[in-house]
mmCIF file of the C-alpha atoms, coordinates in Angstrom:
data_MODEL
# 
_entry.id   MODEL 
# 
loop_
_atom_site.group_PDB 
_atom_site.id 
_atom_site.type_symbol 
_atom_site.label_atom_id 
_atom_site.label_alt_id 
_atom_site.label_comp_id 
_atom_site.label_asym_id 
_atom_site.label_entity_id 
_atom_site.label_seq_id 
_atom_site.pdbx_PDB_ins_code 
_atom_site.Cartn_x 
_atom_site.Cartn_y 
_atom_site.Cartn_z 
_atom_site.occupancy 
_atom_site.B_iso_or_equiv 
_atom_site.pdbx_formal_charge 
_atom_site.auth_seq_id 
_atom_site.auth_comp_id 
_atom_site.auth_asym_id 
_atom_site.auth_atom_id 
_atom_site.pdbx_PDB_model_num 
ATOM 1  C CA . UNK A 1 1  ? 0.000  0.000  0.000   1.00 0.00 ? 1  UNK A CA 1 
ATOM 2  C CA . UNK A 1 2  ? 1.658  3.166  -1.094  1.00 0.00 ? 2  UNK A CA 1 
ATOM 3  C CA . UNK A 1 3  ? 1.946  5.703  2.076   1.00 0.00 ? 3  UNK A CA 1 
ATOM 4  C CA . UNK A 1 4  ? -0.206 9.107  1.573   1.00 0.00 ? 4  UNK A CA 1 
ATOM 5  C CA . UNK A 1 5  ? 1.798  12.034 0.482   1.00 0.00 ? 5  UNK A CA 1 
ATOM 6  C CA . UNK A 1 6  ? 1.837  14.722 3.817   1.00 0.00 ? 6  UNK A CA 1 
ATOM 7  C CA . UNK A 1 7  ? 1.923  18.163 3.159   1.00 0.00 ? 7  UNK A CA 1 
ATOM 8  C CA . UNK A 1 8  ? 4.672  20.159 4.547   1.00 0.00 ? 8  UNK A CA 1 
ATOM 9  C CA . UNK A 1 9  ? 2.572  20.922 7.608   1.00 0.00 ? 9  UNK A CA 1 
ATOM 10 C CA . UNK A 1 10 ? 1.720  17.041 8.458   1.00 0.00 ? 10 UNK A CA 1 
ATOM 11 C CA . UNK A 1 11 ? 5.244  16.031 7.539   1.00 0.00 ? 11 UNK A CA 1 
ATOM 12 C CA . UNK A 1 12 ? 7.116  18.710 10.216  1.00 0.00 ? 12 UNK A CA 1 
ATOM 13 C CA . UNK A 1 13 ? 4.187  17.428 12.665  1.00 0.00 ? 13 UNK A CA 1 
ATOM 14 C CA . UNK A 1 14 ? 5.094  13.898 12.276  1.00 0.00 ? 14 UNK A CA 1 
ATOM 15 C CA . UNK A 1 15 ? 8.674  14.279 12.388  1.00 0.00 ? 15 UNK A CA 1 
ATOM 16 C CA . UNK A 1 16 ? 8.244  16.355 15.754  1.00 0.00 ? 16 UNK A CA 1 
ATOM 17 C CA . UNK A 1 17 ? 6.852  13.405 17.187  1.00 0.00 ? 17 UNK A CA 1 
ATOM 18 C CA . UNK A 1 18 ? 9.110  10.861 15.704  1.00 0.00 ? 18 UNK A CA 1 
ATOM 19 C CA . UNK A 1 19 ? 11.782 13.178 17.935  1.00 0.00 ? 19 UNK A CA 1 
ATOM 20 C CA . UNK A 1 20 ? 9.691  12.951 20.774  1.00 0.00 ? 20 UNK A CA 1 
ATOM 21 C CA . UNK A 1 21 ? 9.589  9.411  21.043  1.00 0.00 ? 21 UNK A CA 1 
ATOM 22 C CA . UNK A 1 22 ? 12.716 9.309  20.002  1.00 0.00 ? 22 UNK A CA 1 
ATOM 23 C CA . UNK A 1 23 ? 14.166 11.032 23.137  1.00 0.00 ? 23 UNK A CA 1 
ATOM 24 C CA . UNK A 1 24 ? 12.179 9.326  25.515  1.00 0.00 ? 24 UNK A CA 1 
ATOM 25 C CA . UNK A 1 25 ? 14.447 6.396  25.001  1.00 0.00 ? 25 UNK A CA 1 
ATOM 26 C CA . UNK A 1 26 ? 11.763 3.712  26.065  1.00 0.00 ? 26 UNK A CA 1 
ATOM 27 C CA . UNK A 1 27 ? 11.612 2.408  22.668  1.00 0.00 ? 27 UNK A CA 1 
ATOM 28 C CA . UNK A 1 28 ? 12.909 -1.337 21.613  1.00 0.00 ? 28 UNK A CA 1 
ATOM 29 C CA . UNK A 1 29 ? 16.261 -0.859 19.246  1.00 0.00 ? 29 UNK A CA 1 
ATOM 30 C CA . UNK A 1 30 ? 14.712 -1.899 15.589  1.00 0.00 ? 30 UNK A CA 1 
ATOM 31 C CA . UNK A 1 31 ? 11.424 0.268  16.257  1.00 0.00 ? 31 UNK A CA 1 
ATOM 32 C CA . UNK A 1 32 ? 13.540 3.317  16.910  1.00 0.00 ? 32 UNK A CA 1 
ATOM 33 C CA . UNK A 1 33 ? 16.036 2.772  14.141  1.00 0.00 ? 33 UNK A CA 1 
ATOM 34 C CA . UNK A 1 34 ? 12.425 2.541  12.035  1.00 0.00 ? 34 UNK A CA 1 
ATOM 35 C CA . UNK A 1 35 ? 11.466 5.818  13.316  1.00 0.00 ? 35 UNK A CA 1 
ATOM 36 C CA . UNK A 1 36 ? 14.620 7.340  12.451  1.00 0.00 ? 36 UNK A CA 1 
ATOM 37 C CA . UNK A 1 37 ? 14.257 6.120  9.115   1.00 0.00 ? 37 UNK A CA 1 
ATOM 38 C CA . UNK A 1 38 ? 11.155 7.585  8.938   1.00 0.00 ? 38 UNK A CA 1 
ATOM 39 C CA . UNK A 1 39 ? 12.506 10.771 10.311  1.00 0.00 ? 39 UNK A CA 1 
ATOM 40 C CA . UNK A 1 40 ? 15.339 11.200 7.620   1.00 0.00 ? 40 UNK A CA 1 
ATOM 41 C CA . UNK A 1 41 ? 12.690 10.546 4.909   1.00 0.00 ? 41 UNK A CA 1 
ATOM 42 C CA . UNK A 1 42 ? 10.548 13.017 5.825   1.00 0.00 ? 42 UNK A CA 1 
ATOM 43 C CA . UNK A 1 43 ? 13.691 15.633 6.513   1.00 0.00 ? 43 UNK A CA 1 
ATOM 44 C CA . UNK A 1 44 ? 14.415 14.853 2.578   1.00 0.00 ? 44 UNK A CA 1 
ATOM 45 C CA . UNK A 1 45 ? 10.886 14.950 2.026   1.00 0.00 ? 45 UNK A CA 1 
ATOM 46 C CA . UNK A 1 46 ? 10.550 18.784 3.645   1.00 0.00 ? 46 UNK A CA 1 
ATOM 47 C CA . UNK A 1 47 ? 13.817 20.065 1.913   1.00 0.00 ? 47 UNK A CA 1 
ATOM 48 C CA . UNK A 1 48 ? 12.096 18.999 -1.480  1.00 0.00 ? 48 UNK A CA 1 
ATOM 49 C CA . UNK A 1 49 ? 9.222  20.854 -0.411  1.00 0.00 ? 49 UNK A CA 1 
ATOM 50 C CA . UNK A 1 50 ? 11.119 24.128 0.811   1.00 0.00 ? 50 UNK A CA 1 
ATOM 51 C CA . UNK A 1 51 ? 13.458 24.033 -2.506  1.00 0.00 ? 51 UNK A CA 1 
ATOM 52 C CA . UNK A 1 52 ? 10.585 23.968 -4.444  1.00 0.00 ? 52 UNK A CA 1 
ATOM 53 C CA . UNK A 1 53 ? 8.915  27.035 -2.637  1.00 0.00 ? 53 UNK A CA 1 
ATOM 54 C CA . UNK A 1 54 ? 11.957 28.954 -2.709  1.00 0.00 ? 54 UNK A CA 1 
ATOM 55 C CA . UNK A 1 55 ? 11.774 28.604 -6.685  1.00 0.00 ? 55 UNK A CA 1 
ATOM 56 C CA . UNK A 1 56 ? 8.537  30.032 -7.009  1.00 0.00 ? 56 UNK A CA 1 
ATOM 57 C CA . UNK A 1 57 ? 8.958  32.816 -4.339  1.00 0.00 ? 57 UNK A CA 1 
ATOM 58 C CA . UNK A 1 58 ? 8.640  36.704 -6.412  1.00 0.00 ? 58 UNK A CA 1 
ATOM 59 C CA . UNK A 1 59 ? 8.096  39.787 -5.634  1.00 0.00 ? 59 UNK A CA 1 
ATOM 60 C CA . UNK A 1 60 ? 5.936  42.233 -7.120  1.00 0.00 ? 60 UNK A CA 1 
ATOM 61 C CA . UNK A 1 61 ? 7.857  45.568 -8.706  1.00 0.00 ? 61 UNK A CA 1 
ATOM 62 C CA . UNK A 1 62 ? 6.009  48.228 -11.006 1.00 0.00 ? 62 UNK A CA 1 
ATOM 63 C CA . UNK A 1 63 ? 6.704  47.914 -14.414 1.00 0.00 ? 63 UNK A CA 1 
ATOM 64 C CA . UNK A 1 64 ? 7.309  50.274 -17.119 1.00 0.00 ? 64 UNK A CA 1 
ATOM 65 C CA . UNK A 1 65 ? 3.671  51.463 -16.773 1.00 0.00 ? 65 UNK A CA 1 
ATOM 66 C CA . UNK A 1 66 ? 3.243  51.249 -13.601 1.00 0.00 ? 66 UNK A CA 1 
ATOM 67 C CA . UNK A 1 67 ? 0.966  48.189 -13.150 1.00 0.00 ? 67 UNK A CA 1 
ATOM 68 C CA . UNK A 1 68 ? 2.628  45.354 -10.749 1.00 0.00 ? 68 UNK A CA 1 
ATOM 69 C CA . UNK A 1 69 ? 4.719  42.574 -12.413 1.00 0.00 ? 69 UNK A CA 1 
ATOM 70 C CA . UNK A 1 70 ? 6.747  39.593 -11.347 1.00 0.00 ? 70 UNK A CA 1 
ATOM 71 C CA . UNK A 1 71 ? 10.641 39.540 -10.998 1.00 0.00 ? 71 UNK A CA 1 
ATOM 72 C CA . UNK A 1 72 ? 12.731 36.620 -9.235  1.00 0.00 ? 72 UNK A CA 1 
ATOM 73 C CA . UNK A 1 73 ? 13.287 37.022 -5.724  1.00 0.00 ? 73 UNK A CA 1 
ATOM 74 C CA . UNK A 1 74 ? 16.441 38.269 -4.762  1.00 0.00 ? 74 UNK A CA 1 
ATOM 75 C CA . UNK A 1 75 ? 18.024 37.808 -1.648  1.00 0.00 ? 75 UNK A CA 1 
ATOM 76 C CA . UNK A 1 76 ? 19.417 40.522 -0.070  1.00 0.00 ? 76 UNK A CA 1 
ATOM 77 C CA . UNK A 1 77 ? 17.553 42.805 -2.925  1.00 0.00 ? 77 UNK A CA 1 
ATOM 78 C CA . UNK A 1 78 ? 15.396 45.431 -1.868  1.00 0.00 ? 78 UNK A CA 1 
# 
């Protein structure tokens, strides 16, 4: 059965608990090392997610008559 596809949101919610069992230290060794597999996939899963927001991150800037239009976000650009 192929696992549901989390949003960013679910996926930083999940992993938060993954640490939280994590560091209680009660669990059995090959249950934790399957949580921290879980863990890494979803911090993979999140950078994805954040690269491909940073891509489409613009700004607005008036254009040549005045009316609002897209240029690439530039850090450090004001």
């Amino acid at each position: 059965m192929a696992a549901k596809k989390l949003s960013f949101e679910e996926s930083m919610a999940r992993l938060d608990e993954i640490v939280k069992l994590l560091e209680r230290g009660d669990r059995p060794l090959e249950e934790a090392l399957a949580l921290f597999e879980e863990g890494t996939k979803l911090i993979r899963s999140c950078g994805r997610l954040l690269d491909e927001a940073e891509q489409k991150v613009s700004k607005l800037r008036p254009g040549a008559d005045g009316a609002p239009e897209e240029a690439p976000f530039e850090e450090g650009a004001e």
